[in-house]
C-alpha positions as CSV (number, residue, x, y, z in Angstrom):
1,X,21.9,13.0,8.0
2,X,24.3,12.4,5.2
3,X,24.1,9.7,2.2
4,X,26.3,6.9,2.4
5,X,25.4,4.2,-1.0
6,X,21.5,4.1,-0.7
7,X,21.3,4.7,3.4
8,X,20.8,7.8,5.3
9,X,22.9,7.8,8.2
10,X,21.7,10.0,11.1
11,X,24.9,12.1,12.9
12,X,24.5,14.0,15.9
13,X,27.0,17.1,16.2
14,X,28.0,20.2,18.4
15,X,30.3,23.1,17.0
16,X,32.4,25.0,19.2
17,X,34.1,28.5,17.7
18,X,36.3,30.6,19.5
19,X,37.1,33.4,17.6
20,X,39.2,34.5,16.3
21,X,41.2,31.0,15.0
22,X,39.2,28.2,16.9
23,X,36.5,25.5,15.6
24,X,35.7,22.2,16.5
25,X,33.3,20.2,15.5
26,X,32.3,16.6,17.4
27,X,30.3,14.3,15.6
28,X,28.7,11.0,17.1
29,X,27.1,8.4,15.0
30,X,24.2,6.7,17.0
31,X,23.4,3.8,14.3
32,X,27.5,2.9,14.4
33,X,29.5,1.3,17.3
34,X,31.9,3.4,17.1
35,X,32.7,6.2,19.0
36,X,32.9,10.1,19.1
37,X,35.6,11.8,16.8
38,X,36.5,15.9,16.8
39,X,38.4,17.7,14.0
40,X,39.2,21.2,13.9
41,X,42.0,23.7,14.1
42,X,43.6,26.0,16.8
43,X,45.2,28.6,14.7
44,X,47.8,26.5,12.3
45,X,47.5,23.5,14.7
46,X,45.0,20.8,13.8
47,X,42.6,19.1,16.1
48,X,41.9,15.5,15.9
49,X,40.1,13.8,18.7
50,X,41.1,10.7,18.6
51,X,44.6,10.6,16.4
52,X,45.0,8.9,13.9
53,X,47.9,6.4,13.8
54,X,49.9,5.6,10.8
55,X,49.4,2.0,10.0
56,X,52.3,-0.6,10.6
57,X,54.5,-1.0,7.1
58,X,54.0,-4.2,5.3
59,X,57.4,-6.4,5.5
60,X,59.4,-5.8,2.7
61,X,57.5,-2.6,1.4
62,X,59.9,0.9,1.5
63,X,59.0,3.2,4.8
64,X,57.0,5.7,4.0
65,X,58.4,9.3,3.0
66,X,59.5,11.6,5.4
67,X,57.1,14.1,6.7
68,X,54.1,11.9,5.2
69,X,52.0,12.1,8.7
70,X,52.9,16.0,8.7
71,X,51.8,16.6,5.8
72,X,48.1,14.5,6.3
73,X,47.1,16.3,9.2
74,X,48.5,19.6,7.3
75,X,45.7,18.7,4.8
76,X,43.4,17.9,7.3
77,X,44.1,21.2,9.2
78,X,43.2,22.8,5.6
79,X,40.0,20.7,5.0
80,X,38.7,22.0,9.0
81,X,39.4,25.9,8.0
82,X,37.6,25.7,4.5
83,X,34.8,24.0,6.3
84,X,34.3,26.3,8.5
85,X,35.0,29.1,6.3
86,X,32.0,27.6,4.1
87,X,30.1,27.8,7.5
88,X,30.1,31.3,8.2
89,X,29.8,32.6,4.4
90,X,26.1,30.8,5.0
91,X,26.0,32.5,8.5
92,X,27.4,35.9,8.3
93,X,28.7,36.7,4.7
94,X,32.0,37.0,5.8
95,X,35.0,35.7,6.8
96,X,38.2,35.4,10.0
97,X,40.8,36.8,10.3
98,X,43.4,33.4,10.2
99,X,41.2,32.3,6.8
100,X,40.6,35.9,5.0
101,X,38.6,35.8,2.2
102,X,38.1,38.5,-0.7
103,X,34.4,39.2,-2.4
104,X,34.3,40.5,-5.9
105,X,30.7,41.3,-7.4
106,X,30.1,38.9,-10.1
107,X,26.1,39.9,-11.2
108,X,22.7,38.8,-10.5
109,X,21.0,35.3,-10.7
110,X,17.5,34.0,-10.5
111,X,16.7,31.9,-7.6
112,X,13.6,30.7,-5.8
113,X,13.8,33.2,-3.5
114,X,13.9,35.9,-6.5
115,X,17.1,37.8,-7.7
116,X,20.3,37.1,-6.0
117,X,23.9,38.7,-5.9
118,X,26.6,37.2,-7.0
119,X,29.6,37.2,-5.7
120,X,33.3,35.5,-6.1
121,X,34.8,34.4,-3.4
122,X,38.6,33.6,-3.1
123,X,40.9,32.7,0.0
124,X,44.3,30.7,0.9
125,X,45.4,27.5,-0.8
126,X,43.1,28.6,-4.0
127,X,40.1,28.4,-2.2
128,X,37.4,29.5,-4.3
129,X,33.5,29.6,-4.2
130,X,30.4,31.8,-5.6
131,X,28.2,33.4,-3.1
132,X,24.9,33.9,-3.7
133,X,23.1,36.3,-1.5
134,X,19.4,37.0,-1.3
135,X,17.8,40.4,-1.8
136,X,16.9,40.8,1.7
137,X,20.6,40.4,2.8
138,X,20.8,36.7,3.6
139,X,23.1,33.9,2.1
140,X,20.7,31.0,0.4
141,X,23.8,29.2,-1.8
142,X,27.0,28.6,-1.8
143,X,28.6,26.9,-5.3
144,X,32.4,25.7,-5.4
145,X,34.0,22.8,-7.9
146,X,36.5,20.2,-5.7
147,X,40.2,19.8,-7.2
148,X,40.5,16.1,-8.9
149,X,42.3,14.0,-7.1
150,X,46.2,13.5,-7.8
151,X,46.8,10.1,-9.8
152,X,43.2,9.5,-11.0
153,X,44.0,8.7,-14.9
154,X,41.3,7.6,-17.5
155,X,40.5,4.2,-17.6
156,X,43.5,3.5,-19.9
157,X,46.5,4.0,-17.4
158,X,47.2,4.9,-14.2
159,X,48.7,8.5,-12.8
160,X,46.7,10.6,-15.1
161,X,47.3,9.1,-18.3
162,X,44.0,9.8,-20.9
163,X,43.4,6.5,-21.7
164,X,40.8,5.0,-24.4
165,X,38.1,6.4,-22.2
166,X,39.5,9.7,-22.4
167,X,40.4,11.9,-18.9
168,X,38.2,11.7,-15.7
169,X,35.4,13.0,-15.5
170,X,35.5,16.3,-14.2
171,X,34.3,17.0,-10.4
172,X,30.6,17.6,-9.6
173,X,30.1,20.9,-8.6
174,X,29.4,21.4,-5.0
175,X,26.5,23.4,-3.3
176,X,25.8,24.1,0.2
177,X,21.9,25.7,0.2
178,X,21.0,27.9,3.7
179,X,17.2,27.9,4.8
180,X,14.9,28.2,8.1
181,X,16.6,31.5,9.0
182,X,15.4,32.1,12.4
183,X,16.4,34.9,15.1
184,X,19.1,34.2,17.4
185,X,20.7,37.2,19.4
186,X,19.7,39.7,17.2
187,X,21.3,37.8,14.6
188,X,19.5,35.9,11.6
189,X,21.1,32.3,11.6
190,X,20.4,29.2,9.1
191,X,19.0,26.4,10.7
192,X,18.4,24.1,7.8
193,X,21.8,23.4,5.5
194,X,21.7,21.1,2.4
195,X,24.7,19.7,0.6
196,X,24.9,18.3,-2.6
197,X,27.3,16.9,-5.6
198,X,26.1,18.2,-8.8
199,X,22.1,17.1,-9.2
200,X,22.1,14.6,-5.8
201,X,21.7,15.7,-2.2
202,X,24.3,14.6,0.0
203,X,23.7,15.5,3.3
204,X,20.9,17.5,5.3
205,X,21.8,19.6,8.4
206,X,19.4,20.5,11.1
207,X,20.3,22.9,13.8
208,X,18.8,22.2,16.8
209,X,19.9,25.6,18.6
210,X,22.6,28.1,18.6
211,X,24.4,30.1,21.5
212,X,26.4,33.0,21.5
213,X,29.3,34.4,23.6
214,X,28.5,31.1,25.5
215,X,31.6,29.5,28.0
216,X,33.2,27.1,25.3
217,X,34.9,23.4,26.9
218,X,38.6,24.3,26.0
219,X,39.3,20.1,26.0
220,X,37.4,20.4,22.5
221,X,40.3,22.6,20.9
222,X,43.3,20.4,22.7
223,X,45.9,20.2,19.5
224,X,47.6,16.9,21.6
225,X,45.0,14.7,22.5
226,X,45.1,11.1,21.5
């Protein structure tokens, strides 16, 4: 269920992984007509189920630059891999081999749950997070700041100009909390994920069930669908 202006919109989803440098994930949204969309990554190629198609120029504005689609689904290649990568840290406390990540020990924290490691986590195109890991072994938070957007400028000019309001506000930090941990496989897997932006929750994650080593539909990784 995720938060859109004062609704909760319900989403129902299915992640596929093929290790080592597959994900997809297919989300439908029952209240919307509008139907099914996947997004992912096959190694360095991105998977977007359906494509999205660069909007017709307006007459008499400049073409856009070259390599401007290229580099969108570049970014949104990117976005897939840190998603997932945020995934598994809640899952296994680790990371792939096409996304590697590097833990340093930062110190303890209080949590609900009682003490908790902490630890730094750092990966390609400056991803960065904090890792907070339970004394019994399992991951209950993950903390990470988004990068402001390019051209946001104070309310006194455009492009990142300071203006009379000063510069933007800076980013909410970002929190992914794992819960319900429940056996699968000989493996202890979250079934309960909240997200949230600074103090507000922004969306709530159920798992309904989990399988392992099962066959995977290879149409859900296919890099040229339309």
């Amino acid at each position: 269920r995720q938060v859109r202006g004062e609704n909760l919109v319900p989403i129902e989803f299915e992640i596929q992984v093929e290790l080592p440098d597959k994900y997809s994930r297919r989300d439908e949204f029952p209240a919307q007509d509008a139907g099914p969309s996947t997004s992912g990554f096959v190694a360095d190629a991105v998977v977007l189920i359906p494509r999205p198609v660069p909007p017709p120029p307006r007459p008499g504005a400049p073409a856009p630059p070259p390599g401007q689609q290229e580099a969108m689904l570049r970014g949104r290649m990117m976005a897939a891999k840190q998603d997932f990568a945020r995934l598994l840290l809640g899952m296994f406390a680790t990371s792939y081999p096409s996304f590697p990540l590097t833990f340093t020990y930062a110190g303890q924290a209080e949590a609900p749950q009682g003490k908790a490691d902490v630890l730094d986590v750092k990966g390609p195109a400056n991803f960065s997070a904090r890792l907070f890991v339970a004394e019994n072994g399992l991951p209950i938070m993950l903390s990470w700041t988004a990068p402001a957007a390019p051209g946001r400028g104070g309310p006194g000019g455009p492009g990142g100009a300071p203006g009379a309001g000063g510069p933007p506000p800076a980013a909410p930090e970002q929190r992914m909390f794992f819960a319900d941990y429940r056996e699968v496989d000989g493996l202890q897997l979250p079934f309960r994920i909240r997200r949230a932006a600074g103090a507000d929750t922004t969306e709530e994650t159920t798992f309904d069930r989990f399988r392992i080593n099962a066959k995977v539909d290879p149409r859900r990784f296919d890099t040229t669908a339309k």
